[in-house]
C-alpha positions as CSV (number, residue, x, y, z in Angstrom):
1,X,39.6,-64.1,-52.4
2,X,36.5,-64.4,-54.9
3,X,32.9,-65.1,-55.3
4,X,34.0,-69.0,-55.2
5,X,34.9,-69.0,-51.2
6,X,31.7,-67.9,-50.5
7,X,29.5,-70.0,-53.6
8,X,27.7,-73.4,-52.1
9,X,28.7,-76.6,-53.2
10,X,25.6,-77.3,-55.8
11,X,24.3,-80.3,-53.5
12,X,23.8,-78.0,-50.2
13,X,22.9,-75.0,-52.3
14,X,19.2,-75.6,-51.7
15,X,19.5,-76.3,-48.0
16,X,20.8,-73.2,-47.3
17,X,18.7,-69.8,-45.8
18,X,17.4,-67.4,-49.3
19,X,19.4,-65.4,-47.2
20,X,22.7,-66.5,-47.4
21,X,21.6,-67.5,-51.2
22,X,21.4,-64.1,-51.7
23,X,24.3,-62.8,-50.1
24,X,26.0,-64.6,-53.3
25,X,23.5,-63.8,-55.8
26,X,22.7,-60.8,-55.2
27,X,26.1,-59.5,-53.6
28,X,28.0,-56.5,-54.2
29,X,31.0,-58.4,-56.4
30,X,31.8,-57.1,-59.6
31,X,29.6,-53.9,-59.7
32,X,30.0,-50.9,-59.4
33,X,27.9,-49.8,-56.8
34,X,27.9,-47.5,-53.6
35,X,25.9,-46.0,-50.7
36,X,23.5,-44.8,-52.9
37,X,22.6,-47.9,-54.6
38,X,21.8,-49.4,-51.0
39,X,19.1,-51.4,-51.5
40,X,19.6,-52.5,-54.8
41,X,22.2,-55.4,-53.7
42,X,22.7,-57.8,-50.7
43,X,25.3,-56.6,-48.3
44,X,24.3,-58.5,-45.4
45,X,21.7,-60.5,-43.8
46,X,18.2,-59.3,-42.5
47,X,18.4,-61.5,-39.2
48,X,21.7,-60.7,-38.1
49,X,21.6,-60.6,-34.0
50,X,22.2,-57.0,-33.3
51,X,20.2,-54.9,-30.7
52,X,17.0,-53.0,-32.6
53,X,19.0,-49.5,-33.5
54,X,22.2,-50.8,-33.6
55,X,25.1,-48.3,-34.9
56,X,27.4,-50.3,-35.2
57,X,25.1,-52.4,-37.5
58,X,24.5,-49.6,-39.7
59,X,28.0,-48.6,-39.2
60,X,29.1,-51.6,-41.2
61,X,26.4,-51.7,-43.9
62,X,27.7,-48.2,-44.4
63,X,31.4,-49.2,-44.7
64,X,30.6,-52.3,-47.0
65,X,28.4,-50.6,-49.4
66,X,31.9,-47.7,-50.1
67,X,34.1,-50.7,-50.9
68,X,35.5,-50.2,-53.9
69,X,36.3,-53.8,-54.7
70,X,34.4,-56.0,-52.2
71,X,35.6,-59.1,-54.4
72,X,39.1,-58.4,-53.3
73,X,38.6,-57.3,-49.9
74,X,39.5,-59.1,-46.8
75,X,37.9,-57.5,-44.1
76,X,39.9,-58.6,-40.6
77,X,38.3,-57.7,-37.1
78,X,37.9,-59.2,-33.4
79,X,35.6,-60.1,-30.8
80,X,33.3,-57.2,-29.9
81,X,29.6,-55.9,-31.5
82,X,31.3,-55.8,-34.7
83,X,31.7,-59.4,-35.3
84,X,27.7,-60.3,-35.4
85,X,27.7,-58.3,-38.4
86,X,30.5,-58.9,-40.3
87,X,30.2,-62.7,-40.3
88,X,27.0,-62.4,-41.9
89,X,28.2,-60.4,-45.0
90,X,29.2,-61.2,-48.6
91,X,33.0,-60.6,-48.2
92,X,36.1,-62.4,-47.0
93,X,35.8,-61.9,-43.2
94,X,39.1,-63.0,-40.8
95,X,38.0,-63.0,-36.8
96,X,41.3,-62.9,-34.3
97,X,41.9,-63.2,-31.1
98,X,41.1,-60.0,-29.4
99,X,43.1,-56.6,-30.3
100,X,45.6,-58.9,-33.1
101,X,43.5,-57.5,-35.7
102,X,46.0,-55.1,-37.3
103,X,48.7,-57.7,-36.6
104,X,47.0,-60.5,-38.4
105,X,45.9,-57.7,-41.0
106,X,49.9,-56.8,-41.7
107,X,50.7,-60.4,-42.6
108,X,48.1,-61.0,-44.5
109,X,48.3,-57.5,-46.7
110,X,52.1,-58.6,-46.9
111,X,51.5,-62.6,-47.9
112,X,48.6,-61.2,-50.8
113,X,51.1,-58.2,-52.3
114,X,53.5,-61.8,-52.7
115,X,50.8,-63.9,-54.1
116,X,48.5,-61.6,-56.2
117,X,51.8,-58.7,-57.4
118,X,50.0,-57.6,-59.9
119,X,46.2,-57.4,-58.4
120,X,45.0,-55.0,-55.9
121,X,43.6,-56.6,-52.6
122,X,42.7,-54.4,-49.8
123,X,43.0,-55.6,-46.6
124,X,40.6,-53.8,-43.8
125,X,40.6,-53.9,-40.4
126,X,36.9,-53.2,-38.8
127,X,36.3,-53.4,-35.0
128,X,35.3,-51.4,-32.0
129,X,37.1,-49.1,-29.9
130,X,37.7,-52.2,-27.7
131,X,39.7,-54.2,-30.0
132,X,41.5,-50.9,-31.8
133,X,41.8,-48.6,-28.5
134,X,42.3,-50.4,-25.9
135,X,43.1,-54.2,-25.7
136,X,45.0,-53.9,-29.3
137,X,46.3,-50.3,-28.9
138,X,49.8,-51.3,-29.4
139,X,49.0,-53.6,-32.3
140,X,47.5,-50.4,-34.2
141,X,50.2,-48.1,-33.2
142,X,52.5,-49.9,-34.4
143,X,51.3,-50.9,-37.7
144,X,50.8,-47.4,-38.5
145,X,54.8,-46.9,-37.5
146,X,55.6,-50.0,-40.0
147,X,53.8,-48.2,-42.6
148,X,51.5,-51.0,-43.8
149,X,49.5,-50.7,-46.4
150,X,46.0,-51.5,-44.8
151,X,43.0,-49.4,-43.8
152,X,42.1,-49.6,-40.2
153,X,38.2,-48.9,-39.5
154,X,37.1,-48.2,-35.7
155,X,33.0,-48.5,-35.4
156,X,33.3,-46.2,-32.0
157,X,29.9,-46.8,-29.7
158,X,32.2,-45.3,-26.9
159,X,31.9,-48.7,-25.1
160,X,32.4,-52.3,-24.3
161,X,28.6,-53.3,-25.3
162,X,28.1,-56.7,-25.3
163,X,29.5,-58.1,-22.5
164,X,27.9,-55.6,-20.1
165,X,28.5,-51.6,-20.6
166,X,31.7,-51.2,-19.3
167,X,33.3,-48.0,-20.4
168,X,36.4,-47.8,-22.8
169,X,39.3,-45.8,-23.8
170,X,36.6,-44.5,-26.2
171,X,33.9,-43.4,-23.9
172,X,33.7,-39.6,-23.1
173,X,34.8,-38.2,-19.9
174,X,32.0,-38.1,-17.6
175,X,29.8,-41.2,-19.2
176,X,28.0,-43.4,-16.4
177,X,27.9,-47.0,-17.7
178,X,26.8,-49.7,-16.0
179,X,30.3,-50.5,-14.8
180,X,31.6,-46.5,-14.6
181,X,28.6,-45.8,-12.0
182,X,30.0,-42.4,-10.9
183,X,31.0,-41.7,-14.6
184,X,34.1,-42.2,-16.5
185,X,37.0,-40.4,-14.7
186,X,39.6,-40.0,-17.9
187,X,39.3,-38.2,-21.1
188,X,38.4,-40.0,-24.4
189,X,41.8,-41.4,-26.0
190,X,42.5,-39.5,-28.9
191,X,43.5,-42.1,-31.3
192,X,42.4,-39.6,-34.0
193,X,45.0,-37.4,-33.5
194,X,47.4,-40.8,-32.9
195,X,46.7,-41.9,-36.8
196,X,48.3,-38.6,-37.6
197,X,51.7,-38.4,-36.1
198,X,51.7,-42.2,-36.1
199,X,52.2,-42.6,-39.9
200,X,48.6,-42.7,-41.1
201,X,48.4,-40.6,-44.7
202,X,45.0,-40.3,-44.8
203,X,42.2,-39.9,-41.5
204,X,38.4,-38.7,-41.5
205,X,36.6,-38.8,-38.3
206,X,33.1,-39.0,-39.3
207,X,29.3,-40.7,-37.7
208,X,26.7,-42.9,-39.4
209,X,24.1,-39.6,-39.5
210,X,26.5,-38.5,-42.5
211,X,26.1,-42.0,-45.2
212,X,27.7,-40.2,-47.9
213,X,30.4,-38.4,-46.2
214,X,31.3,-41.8,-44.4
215,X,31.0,-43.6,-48.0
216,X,33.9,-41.0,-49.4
217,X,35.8,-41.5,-46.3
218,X,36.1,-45.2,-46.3
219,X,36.4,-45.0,-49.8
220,X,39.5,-43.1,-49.9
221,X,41.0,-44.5,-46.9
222,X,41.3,-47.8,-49.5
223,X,42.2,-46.7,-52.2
224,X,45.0,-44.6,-50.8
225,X,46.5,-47.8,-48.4
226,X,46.9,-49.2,-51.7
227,X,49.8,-47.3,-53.1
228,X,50.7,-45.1,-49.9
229,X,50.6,-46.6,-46.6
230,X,48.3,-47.0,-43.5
231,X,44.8,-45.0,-43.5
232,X,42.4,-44.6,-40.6
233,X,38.5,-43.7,-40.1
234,X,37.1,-43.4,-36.9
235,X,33.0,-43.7,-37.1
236,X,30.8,-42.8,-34.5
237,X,28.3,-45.6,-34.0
238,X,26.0,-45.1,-30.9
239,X,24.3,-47.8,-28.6
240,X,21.0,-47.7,-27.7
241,X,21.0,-50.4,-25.6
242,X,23.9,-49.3,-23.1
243,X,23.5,-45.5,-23.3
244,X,20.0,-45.8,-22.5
245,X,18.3,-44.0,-25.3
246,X,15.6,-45.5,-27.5
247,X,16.7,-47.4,-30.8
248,X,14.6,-44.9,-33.0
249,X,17.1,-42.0,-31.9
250,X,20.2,-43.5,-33.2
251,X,20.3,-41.2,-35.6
252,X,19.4,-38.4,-33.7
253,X,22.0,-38.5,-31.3
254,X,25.0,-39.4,-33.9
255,X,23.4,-35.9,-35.9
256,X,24.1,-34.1,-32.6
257,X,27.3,-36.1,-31.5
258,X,28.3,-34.6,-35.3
259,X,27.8,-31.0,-34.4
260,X,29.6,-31.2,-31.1
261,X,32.3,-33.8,-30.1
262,X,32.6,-35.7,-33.0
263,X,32.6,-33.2,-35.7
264,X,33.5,-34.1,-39.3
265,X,37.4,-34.0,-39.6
266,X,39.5,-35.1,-42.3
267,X,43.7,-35.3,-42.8
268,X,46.1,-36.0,-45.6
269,X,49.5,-35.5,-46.9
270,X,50.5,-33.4,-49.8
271,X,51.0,-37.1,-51.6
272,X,47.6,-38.2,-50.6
273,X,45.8,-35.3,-51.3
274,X,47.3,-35.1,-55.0
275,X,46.2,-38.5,-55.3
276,X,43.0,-38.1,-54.6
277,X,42.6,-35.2,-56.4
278,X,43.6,-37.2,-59.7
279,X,41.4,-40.4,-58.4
280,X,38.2,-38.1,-58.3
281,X,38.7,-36.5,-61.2
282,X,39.1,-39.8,-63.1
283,X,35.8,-41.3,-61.5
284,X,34.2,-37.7,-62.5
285,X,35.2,-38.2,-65.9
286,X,33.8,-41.9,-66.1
287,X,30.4,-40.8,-64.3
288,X,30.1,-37.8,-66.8
């Protein structure tokens, strides 16, 4: 878990795409950089194969760009939207079958804390609604019951969308998809309000028209899974391409979606929220 996995042998270094060259180069390893310095390093590729206004695309930029140790990150998701993206980045990246994510995440977290005791590596789960909600459902449940020290990341476009707009757990009641023609018939599964009595000590619930907000978020929900137990952030990230709106408004519509049904929410225990308090304050020192 290093620059090295991800450095070219020297003899097909020069074979390779400048972008992929720069995704090492010009990665996020070592520095201490955020949202804001977006731009300023290589998070991913330019020609990964998402739809034009993707939100889940922007969702993960997002989400990489607040780790706070990408170099020691293992990011673990599933088959879904997610995956184009996050095999085309500049950190460890684990694909399972579909819905084992937080499964193959808890051994993983558990074989690292045994290999690396003294070193901090995160372990992050980042998938759809899909993988999280529906098909692995039981395999997030339960890991927040265990109390494993991972943060689970659910990029929410409210449906299956790329293998045909069928609606999920996740889509609102009401929604016509292609495959819900009369419109979805059951309410949105509340998985937010699931992290909290499930075990889960910290939760935001937050959309991509709010970077820095998401930024803290994820942030904290790292930090805190290292020391306290399971954290959760559930990030609205909209499809143009099955919810039939134009790829310029993605950001329009997660704005609105962020005013009505998916307004900015955030929990934490007493523990966590002392903990963060004396994390901030540390990084307000350094920045001062």
């Amino acid at each position: 878990m290093s620059k090295k996995i991800i450095t070219p042998v020297a003899s097909l270094a020069h074979i390779l795409p400048e972008d992929y060259r720069d995704l090492v180069e010009k990665g996020p390893h070592g520095k201490s950089v955020g949202i804001k310095d977006l731009g300023s390093f290589k998070e991913i590729t330019e020609e990964h194969p998402h739809c034009a206004g993707c939100g889940v695309s922007l969702g993960v930029r997002l989400a990489l760009a607040a780790l706070p140790a990408p170099e020691d990150t293992l990011v673990v998701g599933t088959p879904g939207c997610s995956f184009f993206a996050l095999s085309q980045t500049a950190v460890n990246y684990s694909n399972t079958a579909f819905g084992n994510q937080n499964s193959v995440a808890s051994g993983l977290k558990r074989m690292l804390s045994i290999r690396y005791p003294d070193k901090d590596k995160d372990v992050v789960v980042m998938a759809g609604d899909g993988g999280i909600a529906d098909i692995g459902l039981d395999m997030t449940l339960h890991s927040w019951f265990r109390g494993e020290k991972i943060s689970t990341i659910m990029l929410d476009n409210e449906v299956y969308g790329n293998t045909g707009g069928q609606e999920s757990g996740m889509s609102p009641e009401g929604q016509v998809l292609h495959m819900a023609p009369k419109g979805k018939n059951f309410k949105k599964i509340p998985v937010f309000e699931m992290a909290r009595t499930a075990g889960c000590v910290y939760g935001a619930r937050v959309t991509i028209a709010s970077p820095k907000r998401l930024g803290r978020a994820v942030n904290r929900a790292i930090l805190l899974a290292r020391e306290l137990g399971p954290t959760y952030v559930q990030i609205y990230t909209p499809c143009p391409t099955n919810m039939k709106f134009s790829p310029a408004d993605t950001i329009r519509i997660a704005k609105e979606a962020g005013s009505t049904h998916y307004a900015f929410e955030e929990f934490m225990t007493e523990e966590a929220a002392l903990r963060i308090a004396v994390m901030e304050g540390e990084q307000g020192k350094i920045q001062d």
